[in-house]
N, C-alpha and C positions, 0 to 999 in steps of 0.2 A: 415297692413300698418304701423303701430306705431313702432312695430319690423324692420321690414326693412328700415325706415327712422333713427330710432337710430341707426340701426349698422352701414348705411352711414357718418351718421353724428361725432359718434364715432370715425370711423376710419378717418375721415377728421381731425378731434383732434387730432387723433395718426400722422397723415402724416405730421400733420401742425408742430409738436413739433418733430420730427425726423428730420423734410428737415429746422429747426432752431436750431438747436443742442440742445436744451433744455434740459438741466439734469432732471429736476423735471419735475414732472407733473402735468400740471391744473388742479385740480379739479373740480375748477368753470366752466374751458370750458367743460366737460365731464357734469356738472349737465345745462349746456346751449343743451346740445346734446339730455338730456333727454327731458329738455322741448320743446325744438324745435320741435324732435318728435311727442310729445303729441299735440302740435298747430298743425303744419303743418301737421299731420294725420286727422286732424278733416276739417283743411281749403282745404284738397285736397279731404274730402269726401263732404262737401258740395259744390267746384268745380265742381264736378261728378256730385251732382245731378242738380247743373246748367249747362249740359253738355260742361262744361269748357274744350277747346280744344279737341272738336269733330269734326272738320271740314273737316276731311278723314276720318270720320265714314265707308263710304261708297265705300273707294276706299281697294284697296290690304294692309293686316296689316302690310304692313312695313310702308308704310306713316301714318297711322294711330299711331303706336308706337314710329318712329324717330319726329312727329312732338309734340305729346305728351309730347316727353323727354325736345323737346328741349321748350315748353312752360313752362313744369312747370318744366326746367332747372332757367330759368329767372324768375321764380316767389321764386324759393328760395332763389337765390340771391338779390333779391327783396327784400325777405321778412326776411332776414338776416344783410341788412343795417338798414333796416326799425326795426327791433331790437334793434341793434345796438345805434340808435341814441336813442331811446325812454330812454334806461338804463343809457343810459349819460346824458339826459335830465334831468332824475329823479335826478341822483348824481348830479345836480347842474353845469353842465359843459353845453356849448353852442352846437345849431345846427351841426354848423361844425367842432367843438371840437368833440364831438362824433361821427363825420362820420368815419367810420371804413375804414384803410387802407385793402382794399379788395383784393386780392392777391397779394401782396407786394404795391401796389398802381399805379403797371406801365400795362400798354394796354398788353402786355404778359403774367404777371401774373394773373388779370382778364380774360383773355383766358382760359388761363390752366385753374381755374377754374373751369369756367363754363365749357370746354370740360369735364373736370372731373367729375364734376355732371351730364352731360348731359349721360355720358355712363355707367356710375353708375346706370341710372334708367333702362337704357335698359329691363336689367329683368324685371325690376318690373313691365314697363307694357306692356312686350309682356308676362307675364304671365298673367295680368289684361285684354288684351285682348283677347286673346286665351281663355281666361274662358269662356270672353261673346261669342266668336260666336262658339262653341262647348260646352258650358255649365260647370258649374263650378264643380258637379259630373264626368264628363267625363274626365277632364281633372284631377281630382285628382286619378280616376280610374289610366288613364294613368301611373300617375308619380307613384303611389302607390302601383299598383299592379303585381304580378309578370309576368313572361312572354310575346310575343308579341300578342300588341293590337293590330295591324296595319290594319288586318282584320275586327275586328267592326266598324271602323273606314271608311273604304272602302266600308262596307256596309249599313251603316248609310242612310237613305234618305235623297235627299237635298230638302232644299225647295224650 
């Protein structure tokens, strides 16, 4: 989880300094990408065990993944101003002085976005789900191993 939420996060640093022309590169935003990771890796594993945005558990995994993404689309955003502010807090700077102009600060940028993170997670968790309801050996069988599986698969009992 920690892996895939840095490399997102990473490349959102790369994106963000490429689509500003930026010659140099943040370092500090790249060591914000690490730590973000490491938090939001841990706050999205005790989400889970609070089965945080499970509410199509139960229905076909696409709504269960698209609504997934798009919850804890907005919980990173969230929890990225929520950052945000706390670090300018600390430097002595006010509430709204630290509020981060969050995609350029205009209703389209904030879009982009969030569309951008939302489809970003995609994989992440239509492979997070796909584990659970075919099991997380099988599914690494799958990706892993050579040849087709498509038969064990078809012969699997259902419950």
């Amino acid at each position: 989880m920690f892996i895939y939420l840095w490399a997102l996060f990473a490349m959102l640093v790369i994106n963000q300094s490429i689509v500003l022309a930026r010659e140099a590169q943040e370092y500090q935003s790249h060591g914000f990408a690490i730590l973000n990771a490491l938090i939001l890796a841990k706050v999205l594993l005790i989400g889970e065990d609070f089965q945080f945005g499970n509410r199509f558990r139960d229905k076909p995994l696409i709504y269960t993944i698209l609504y997934k993404c798009f919850v804890f689309a907005l919980f990173i955003i969230g929890f990225h101003i929520l950052e945000r502010v706390i670090v300018g807090v600390w430097h002595g700077r006010t509430i709204a002085q630290s509020f981060p102009n969050v995609g350029g600060g205009s209703v389209t940028g904030i879009l982009s976005l969030a569309v951008t993170v939302f489809v970003a997670l995609i994989p992440f968790f239509a492979f997070r789900e796909i584990s659970r309801v075919i099991g997380r050996r099988e599914l690494w069988s799958l990706l892993l191993s050579r040849g087709n599986r498509v038969y064990t698969l078809q012969s699997r009992p259902q419950p």
